[in-house]
Each structure stands twice: as C-alpha cells, then as structure tokens.
N, C-alpha and C positions, 0 to 999 in steps of 0.2 A: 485358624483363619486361612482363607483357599487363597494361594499366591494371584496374582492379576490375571496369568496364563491359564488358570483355568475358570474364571468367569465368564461368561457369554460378553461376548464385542458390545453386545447392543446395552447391556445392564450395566458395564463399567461405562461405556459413555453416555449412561442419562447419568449416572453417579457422579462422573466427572464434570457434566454441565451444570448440573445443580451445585457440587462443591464452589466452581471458579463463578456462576451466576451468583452466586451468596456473596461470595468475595468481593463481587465487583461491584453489587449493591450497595451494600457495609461501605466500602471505600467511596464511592460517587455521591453516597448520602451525608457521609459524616463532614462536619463544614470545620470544626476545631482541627485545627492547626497540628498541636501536638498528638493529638488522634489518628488523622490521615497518617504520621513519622512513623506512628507506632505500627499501626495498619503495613505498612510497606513494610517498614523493616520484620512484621511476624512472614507477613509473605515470603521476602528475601530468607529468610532463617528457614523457611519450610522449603524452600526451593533445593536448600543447601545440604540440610538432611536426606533431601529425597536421592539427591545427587549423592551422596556419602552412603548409601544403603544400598543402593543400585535401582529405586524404586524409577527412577526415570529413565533408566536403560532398558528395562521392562516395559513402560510405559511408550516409550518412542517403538520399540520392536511391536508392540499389540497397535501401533499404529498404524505404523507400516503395513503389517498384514492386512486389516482392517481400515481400508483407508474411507469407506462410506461411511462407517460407525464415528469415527474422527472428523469428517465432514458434518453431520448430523446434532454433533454434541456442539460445535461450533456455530450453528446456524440458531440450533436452545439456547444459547447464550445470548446471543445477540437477541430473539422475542425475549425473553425472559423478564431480560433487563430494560427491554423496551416497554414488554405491558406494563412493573411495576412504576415507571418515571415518563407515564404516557404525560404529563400534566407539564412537565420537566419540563422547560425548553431548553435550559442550560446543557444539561443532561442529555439529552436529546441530540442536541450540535456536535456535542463532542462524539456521541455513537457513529452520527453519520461523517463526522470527518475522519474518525481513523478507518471506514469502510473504503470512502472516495482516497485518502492514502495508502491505503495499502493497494486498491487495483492501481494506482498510480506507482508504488513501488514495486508492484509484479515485472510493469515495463521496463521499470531500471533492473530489474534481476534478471529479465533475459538478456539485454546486453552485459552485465555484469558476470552475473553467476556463471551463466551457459555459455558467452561468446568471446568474452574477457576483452571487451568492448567497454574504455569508460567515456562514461558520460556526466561531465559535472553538469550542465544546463538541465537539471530535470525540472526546475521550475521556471525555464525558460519554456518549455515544451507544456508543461501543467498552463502555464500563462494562455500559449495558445490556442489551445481550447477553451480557457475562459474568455478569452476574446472575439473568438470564434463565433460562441453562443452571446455573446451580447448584442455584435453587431446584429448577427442572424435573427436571432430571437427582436431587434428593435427593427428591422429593416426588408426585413422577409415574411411571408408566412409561411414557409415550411414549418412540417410536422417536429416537433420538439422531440422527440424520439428521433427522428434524424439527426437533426442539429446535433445531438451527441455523436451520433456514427462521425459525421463532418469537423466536427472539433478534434475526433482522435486522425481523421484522413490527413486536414489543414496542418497539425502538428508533423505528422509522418513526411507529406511532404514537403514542407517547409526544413523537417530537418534532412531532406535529401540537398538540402541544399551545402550544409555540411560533407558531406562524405567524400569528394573529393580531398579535401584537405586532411581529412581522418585517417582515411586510406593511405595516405600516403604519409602518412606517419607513425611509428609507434609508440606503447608503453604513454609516457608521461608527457610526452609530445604532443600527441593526441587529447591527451587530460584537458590541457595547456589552454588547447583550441575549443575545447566546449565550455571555459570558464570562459575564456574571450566574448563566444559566441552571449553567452549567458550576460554578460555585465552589456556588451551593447544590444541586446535586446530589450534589457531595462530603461536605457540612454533613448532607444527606438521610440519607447511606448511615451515618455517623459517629454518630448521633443516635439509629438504626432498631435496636433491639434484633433484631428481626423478621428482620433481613438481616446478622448477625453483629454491628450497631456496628462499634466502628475496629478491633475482631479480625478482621473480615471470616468468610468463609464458606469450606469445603472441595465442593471441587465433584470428583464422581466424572470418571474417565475416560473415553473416549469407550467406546462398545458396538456393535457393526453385524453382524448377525446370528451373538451369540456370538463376533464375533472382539474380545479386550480390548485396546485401543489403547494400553492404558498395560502393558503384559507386554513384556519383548523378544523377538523375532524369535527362535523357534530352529528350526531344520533340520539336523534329526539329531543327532549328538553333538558335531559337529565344527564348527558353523557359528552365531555368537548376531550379532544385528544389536540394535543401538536402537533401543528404541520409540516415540524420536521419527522415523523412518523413516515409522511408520504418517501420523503427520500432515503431514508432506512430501508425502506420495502424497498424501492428501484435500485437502490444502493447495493444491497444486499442481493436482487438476482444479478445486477450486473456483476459484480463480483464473483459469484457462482461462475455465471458465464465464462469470465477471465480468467476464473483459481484454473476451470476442467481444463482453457484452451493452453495457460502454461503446461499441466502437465500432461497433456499429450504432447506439447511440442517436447517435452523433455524426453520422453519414453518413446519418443519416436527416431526413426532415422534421421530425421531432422535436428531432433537435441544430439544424439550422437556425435554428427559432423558439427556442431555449433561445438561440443567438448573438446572434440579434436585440435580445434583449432586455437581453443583456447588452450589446454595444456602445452600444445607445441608446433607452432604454426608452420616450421620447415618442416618437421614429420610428418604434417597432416599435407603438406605440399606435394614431396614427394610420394607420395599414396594415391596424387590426382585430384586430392579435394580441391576446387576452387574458394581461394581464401575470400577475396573480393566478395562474391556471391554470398558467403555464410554471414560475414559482417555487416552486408547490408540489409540481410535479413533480420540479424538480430537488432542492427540499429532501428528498422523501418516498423516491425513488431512493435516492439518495447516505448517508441514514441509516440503509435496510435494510442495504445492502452493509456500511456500518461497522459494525452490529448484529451482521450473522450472523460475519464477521471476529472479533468480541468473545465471541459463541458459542464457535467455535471453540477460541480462543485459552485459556477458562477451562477448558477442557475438558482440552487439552494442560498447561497452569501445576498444573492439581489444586487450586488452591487462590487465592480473591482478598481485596483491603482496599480500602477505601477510598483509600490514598495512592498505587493503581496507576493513579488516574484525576484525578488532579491538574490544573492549570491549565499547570504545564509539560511534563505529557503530552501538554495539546494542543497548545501550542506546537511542539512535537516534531513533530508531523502536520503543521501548517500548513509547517514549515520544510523538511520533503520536499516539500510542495507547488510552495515559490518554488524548492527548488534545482534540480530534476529540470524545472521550466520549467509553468506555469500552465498548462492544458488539454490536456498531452501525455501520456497513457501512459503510453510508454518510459520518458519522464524518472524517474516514479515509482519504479521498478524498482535505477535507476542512484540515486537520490537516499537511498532507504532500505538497500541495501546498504551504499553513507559513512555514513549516520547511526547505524547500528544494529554492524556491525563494526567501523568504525573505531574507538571509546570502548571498545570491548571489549576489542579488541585492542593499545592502547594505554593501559594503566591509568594511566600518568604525568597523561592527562587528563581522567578519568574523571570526579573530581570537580568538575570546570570545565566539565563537556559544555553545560551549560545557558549558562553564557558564551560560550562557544565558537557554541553554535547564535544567539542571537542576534546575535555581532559577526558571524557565517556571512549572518544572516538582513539584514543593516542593509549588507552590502557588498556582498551577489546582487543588492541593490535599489538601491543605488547604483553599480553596474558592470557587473551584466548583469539587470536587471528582467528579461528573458524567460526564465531561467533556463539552464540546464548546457544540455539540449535544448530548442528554441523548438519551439511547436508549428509542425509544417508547414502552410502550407494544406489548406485540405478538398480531401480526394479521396473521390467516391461510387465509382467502380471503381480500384481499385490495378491498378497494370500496363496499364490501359489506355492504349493508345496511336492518336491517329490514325490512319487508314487512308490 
C-alpha cells in the first residue's frame, strides 16, 4: 500500500472528502440516540489510531504543502453533504451555522492566535451585526450584500470603542473588560425599546438582485431544495473569502508583527514595533469578520433577542477557539462542527452543553493547551521546497 506521501495531493483529497462526507452523512441522518454514541465514539477511536500510527502527522504535513488540495476537499464536503440533505431543513441550518461560526471565529483567532488579544464579547460583537442588518434591512433599502459589509464595519467600530480601556490593560485585565463589555451590551439591547427590548426584532430575509433567500429553490415541478441552501452558497464564498484574507494576514509582515507582539511584547517594543498599532488591528480585523458573520447569520434566523447574545454564547466561541487549537484555521472548522452538531444531535445532552463546554474547555487546557490541531509553524510559500 503507497504511504499518503506518495499519492497525488488531488486523489488523497477527493479520498478524504468522500471518507468524512460519508461520515458526516451517516451521523446527520441517523436520529437513534444510541446510534449517533456509537457513531462518535467509532470516529473518536479512529482519530485515536491515526494519531498512535502517525497517520495524522502525515496527513497535516501533505496538508501543509498542499494547501489548495485541503481547501478543495473541504469545500466537497460541504456540497456533498448539501446535495444529499437538499430537502433537510434541519440539516441544512445546522451546515450553514457552523459556516457563519467558523467565519465568525476566524475574527476571534486573529485577535487570539496572532495578537494575543483577548476578547470575551464575541457575541457581543456577532450581536452587532445582527442588529445591524435588522434595523438596516427593515429601515433602509440598501443592497443586502452591503448590509453585510456594514454589520462587520458597525461591529468593528463600535468595538473601537473598547480599546482605550484594552490598551491600557493587560493579560486578564483586559479579559475582564470585554466580559464587562459583553454582559451590558445584553442589559443595552434588553432595556432599548428602540431595538425590540427582550422581544427582540424580526429581521427580513436576505435579497440580491430579486433572488429571495428565504423562498425554496424550485426548478420546475419536480424539483424543491431548502432555502437554507441559498445561505450555504453565500456562506460558503464568504468564508472562502475570509479563510484566504486570515491567511495572508498570517504569512504576511503583518501576522509576523501581530506574533511578535504576542509572544513578547517588551521584545517586540524594543525592536520598534508599535504595540498600540498591532492590537488594534487585530482587535478592528477580527471584529469586522465576527460583525458581518452576525450580518449574516440575522438574516438567515429572520428573527433576533437579546438572550441570542449571552455571556455563554461567548463562551461558546472562545471554546472553539481552545479546542480546534489557538491560531490555526483548520482547527476552527473541526472545533465548531463538535460544538454546534454534536448537542444537536445528541439531545440527552443538550441541556448540559454549557457544562460539558467548560469541563471540554478546563481539560483541552490541562491535556492538550494547543488544542485538537496545533498550529503548524509559519510557512510564507506552501509546497515550497528546496532546490
């Protein structure tokens, strides 16, 4: 049998799409209880072997080189598993929420991973771009394709409002003040006649040149798809979008001085780097992206409250962040597909999720701090190789 290293990039990742597209099928289809247990835990036990054989150390290295081939297998998963559960709505919701989660946890990963910037308000900031597009979308007519740009801007700076206090704080200090931030921005929306109060707001569907995003798909007489299909598609370029702009900023001069300053911010002082300057770029980055995500996401729901933007909603975010591994991507991807399916699809736990994420969150950091995927070293060209 040929080791992975000598397989073509493009034949291991239709191989690989199709194996975790079967998987992910099998699991989203099966409704028995004890089924789904079993299902996970075969998963979990093949994760475990791969890792004890070194099949995954192989696997993240062929990635690395090959980082379109590992873009490509992931994008066959996502249709894959959408043609087969076009009918799905269930199904369906849950594709496009860990899409709109993960670009929203991109945002917390660049302040996290690359700036060592924390930020617990990520659903205070996801909030604001669903508020954004509700008002917008009920009270304007701008183009709904904007409205997204404007939810990630409105976010960003709203959270420049923050950064004096930030800045002049560090470590857990700073924590401190965006958990602050985060519980009276819930107090804000709750209180605001203006923005629904705790009944919150009905936000229209999305709109893009007459096509209505909240209609289902029909083609002819014979043919209806789910209209969460339409936010999959847009989900899914935006996400594109936001995977390439992380990692250019990463493999750029740009992520370089954001590293700096996170490994050591008197070192990276004394070298000239302006610290202020890097922090608020990671801060002002990272909260568009969660914005227009939020955009989005209020768009697809129809409708928000206030308790959708909770202090264990952020939680939630940060705990994709540790599991999926602090400054990596990938992990993001792999981290909110468990978070967001798993509870779903095991109701027995449903109402313990928030227990569960923190004992999850308290033994990632005590058994593997770098998470599920560590980030790999920086590489400025992938695949490049010695001459």
């Amino acid at each position: 049998m040929p080791s992975p290293a000598k397989i073509p990039p493009l034949i291991s990742a239709l191989a690989g799409a199709l194996g975790v597209s079967g998987y992910l099928i099998l699991l989203l289809h099966v409704e028995e209880q004890l089924a789904i247990a079993l299902l996970l835990a075969g998963g979990a036990v093949a994760v475990l072997v791969g890792v004890r054989f070194g099949i995954g150390t192989r696997v993240t290295g062929l990635a690395g080189d090959h980082e379109n081939a590992l873009n490509l297998s992931a994008v066959l998963v996502v249709l894959i598993v959408t043609g087969f559960f076009y009918e799905d709505h269930f199904v369906l919701l849950l594709v496009a929420t860990v899409i709109i989660f993960v670009i929203a946890c991109l945002g917390l990963n660049l302040q996290f991973g690359y700036s060592g910037v924390l930020n617990f308000a990520g659903a205070a900031f996801f909030g604001i771009g669903c508020y954004t597009a509700a008002v917008m979308t009920k009270n304007t007519d701008v183009p709904h394709l904007v409205i997204l740009v404007a939810g990630g801007v409105i976010a960003a700076a709203v959270g420049s409002l923050l950064l004096l206090p930030v800045l002049r704080t560090t470590s857990h200090y700073s924590a401190v003040i965006t958990i602050a931030f985060g519980l009276l921005f819930k107090i804000f929306l709750e209180v605001n006649d203006t923005l629904g109060g705790p009944q919150g707001l009905r936000v229209d569907g999305m709109n893009v040149f007459g096509w209505e995003f909240n209609d289902n798909i029909e083609i002819g007489d014979s043919f209806e798809a789910s209209f969460y299909v339409n936010y999959i598609v847009v989900g899914l370029i935006l996400l594109a979008l936001a995977f390439a702009f992380v990692r250019r900023v990463e493999r750029s001069w740009i992520g370089l001085n954001l590293d700096a300053v996170r490994l050591d911010e008197t070192a990276a002082a004394s070298f000239g780097l302006n610290i202020t300057r890097w922090k608020i770029t990671a801060f002002t980055l990272g909260n568009f992206l969660t914005g227009l995500a939020g955009a989005l996401f209020a768009m697809m729901l129809g409708y928000i409250a206030p308790t959708n933007f909770t202090f264990g909603d952020s939680l939630i975010l940060v705990s994709i962040i540790l599991l999926g591994g602090i400054g990596n991507p990938w992990g993001l991807v792999v981290a909110t597909t468990i978070l967001i399916v798993v509870p779903e699809k095991l109701q027995a736990i449903q109402e313990y999720r928030f227990l569960l994420f923190s004992a999850m969150v308290i033994l990632i950091l005590l058994f593997r701090p770098q998470g599920l995927l560590p980030r790999p070293l920086r590489t400025y060209l992938p695949g490049w190789q010695p001459k």
